[in-house]
N, C-alpha and C positions, 0 to 999 in steps of 0.2 A: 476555464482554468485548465492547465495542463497537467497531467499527472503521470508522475513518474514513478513505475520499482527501479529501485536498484536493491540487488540482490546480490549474495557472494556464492558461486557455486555455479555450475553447469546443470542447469535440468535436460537438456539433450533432447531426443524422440524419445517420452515418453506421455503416458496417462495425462498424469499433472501438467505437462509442456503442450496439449493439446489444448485442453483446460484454457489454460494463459492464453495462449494463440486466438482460441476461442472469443476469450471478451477481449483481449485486444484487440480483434476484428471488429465486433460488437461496437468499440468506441472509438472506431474511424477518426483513428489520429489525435484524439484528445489522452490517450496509453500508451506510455512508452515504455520498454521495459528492459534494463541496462542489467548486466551478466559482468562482476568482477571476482578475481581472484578473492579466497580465502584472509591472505593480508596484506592486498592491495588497500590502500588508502581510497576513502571516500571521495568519489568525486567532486570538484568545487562545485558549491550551488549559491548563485547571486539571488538574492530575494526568496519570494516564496516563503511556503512554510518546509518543517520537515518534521514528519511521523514518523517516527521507530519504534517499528514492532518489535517487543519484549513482555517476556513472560508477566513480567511486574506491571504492565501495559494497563489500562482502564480498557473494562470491557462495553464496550459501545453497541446497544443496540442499531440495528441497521438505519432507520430515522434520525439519531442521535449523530452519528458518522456522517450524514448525510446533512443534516442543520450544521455540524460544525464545517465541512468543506464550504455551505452556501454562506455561512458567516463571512468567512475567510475569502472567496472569492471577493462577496459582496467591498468588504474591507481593502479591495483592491490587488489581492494575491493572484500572480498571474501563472504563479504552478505551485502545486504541492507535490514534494516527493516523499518517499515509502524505502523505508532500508530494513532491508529482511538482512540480520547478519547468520554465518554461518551455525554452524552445531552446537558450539559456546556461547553463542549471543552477540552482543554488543558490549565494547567497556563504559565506565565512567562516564569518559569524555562524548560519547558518541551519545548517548543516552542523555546529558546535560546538554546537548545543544537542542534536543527536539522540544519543539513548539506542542508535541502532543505524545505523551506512551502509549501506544495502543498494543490492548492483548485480546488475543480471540479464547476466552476465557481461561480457567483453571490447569484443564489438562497440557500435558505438553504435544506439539505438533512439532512431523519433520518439515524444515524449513522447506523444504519444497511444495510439499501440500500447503502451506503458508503461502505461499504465493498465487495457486489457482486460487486458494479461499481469499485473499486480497483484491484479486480481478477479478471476481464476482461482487463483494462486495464493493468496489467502485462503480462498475457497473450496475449495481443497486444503489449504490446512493446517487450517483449521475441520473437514472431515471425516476426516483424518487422528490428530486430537484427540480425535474420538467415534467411531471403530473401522472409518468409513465404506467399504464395495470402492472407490469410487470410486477412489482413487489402489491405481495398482496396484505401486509401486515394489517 
């Protein structure tokens, strides 16, 4: 299954943008990771599921995240994408179309660190779904 961020913001050459780079590599072409404008309109997405991560999100342990993408494949989804929205969030509508809230717990994060911790945790659930040591839980 394919999986995509889309995120709204520039992370540039930084920390966090190495991070990203890092397990996008890691997932040789199964992580794609798309950079819009603040209030540019979400990209169209035909099929799939969609995850929007929000504060209000379920906190998913790493296994949990990882059975529900293999559910989801299994059921025939042939990408799931990830909308990290800017400093504000996400409205309403954005938030009522997703198939899942995901929130990486309590405290708040800047969405940019949001997205290295998004690409690791795919990349932990991707090898968590093919037997991988990597996660050691």
């Amino acid at each position: 299954m394919k999986l995509i961020i889309v995120a709204r913001g520039r992370i540039g050459a930084s920390p966090e943008g190495e991070l990203v780079e890092r397990y996008t590599a890691r997932l040789r072409g199964t992580l794609t990771v798309t950079e819009i404008g603040d209030t540019a309109p979400w990209p169209a997405f035909d099929g799939g599921r969609t995850v929007v991560l929000d504060e209000t999100g379920r906190d998913l342990a790493s296994e949990a995240l990882a059975a529900q993408l293999g559910r989801w494949r299994d059921e025939g989804a042939r990408a799931c994408r990830f909308l990290i929205g800017a400093a504000d969030g996400h409205d309403a509508a954005t938030r009522g179309q997703a198939d899942l809230l995901l929130g990486f717990g309590r405290a708040t994060w800047p969405h940019m660190l949001v997205r290295a911790m998004l690409a690791e945790q795919l990349y932990r659930a991707t090898t968590i779904m093919a037997g991988h040591p990597y996660h050691r839980g």
